[in-house]
C-alpha positions in Angstrom: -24.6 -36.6 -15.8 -22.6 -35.0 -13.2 -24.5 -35.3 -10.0 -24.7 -32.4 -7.4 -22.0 -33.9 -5.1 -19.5 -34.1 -7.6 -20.1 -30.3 -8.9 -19.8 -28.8 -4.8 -16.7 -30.6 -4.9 -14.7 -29.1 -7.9 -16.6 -25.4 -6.9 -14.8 -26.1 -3.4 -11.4 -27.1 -5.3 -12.1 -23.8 -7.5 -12.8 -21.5 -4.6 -9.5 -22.9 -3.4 -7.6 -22.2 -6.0 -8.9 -18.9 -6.0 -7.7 -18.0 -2.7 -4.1 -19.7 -3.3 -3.7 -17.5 -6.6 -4.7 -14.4 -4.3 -2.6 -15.4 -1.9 0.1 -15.4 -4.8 -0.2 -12.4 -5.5 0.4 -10.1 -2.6 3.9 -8.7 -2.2 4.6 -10.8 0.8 4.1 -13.8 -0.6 7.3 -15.5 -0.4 8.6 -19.3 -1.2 11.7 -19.7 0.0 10.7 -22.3 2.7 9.8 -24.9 0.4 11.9 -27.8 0.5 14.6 -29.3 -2.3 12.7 -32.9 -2.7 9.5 -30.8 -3.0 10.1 -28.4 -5.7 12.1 -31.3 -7.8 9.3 -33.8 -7.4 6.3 -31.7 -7.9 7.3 -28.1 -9.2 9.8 -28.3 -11.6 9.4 -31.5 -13.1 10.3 -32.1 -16.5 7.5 -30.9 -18.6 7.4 -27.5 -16.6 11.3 -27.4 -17.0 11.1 -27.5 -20.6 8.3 -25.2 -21.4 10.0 -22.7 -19.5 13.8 -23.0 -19.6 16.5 -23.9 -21.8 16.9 -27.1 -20.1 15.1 -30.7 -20.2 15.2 -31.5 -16.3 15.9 -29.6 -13.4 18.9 -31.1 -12.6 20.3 -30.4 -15.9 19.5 -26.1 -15.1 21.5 -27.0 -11.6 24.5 -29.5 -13.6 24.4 -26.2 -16.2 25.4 -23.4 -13.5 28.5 -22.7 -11.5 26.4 -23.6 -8.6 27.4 -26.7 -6.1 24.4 -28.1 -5.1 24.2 -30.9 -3.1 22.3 -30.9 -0.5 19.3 -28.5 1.4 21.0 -26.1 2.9 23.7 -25.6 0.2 20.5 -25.1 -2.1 18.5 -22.3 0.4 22.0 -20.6 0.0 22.3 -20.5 -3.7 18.5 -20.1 -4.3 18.4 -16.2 -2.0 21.5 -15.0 -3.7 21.6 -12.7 -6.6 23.6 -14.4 -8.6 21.0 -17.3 -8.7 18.4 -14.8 -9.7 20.5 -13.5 -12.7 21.0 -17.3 -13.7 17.4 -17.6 -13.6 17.0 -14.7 -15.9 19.6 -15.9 -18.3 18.2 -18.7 -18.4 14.2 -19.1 -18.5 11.5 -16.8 -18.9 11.7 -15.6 -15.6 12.1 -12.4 -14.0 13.4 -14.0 -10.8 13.4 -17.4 -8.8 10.4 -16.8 -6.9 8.4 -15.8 -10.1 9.3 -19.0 -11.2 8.6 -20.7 -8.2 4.5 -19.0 -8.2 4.3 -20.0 -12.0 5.1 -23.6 -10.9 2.7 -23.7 -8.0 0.0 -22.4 -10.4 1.0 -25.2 -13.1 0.8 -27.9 -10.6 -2.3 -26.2 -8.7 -3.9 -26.7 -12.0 -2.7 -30.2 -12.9 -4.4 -31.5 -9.2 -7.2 -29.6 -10.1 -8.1 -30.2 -13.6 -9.2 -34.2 -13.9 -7.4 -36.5 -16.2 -10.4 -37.7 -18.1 -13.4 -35.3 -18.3 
């Protein structure tokens, strides 16, 4: 039986969640300041890169493209130009990078919020 702390405490992680998808979907909702490292270890990992691309890894979509990527900044560069959103259409089920981006937020939002054994 689930005792009364432990339901307040996935209501509060729901009411978050919540207010981050809201957040989400406001026009001025933008992700462009979230770092390299981040998006590879905990947006776009694998699983996520699969279900939604044409490609097995991140890496792999980045190896694919005529992009040179090595590094932050070279990345920020690549990932606010247009020819990034076109490869992003070409290749996933995106409309653009930052509709991927929210997708992958919600995905890993959900992950952190759901528990691994119920």
């Amino acid at each position: 039986m689930k005792s009364e702390a432990d339901e307040l405490k996935l209501r509060k992680r729901m009411d978050d969640l919540h207010k981050n998808i809201d957040i989400m979907k406001g026009d001025k909702f933008r992700l462009t300041d979230i770092n390299l490292d981040y998006i590879k270890k905990e947006l776009l990992i694998p699983i996520f890169v699969e279900k939604h691309t044409k490609f097995s890894s991140f890496d792999m979509m980045i190896k694919s493209s005529e992009f040179k990527i090595e590094n932050e900044l070279e990345f920020k560069d690549v990932s606010n130009s247009n020819e990034w959103n076109e490869y992003i259409i070409k290749n996933t089920e995106f409309k653009n990078w930052n509709e991927m981006l929210r997708m992958a937020v919600l995905e890993r939002a959900t992950r952190k919020l759901i528990p691994k054994k119920l």
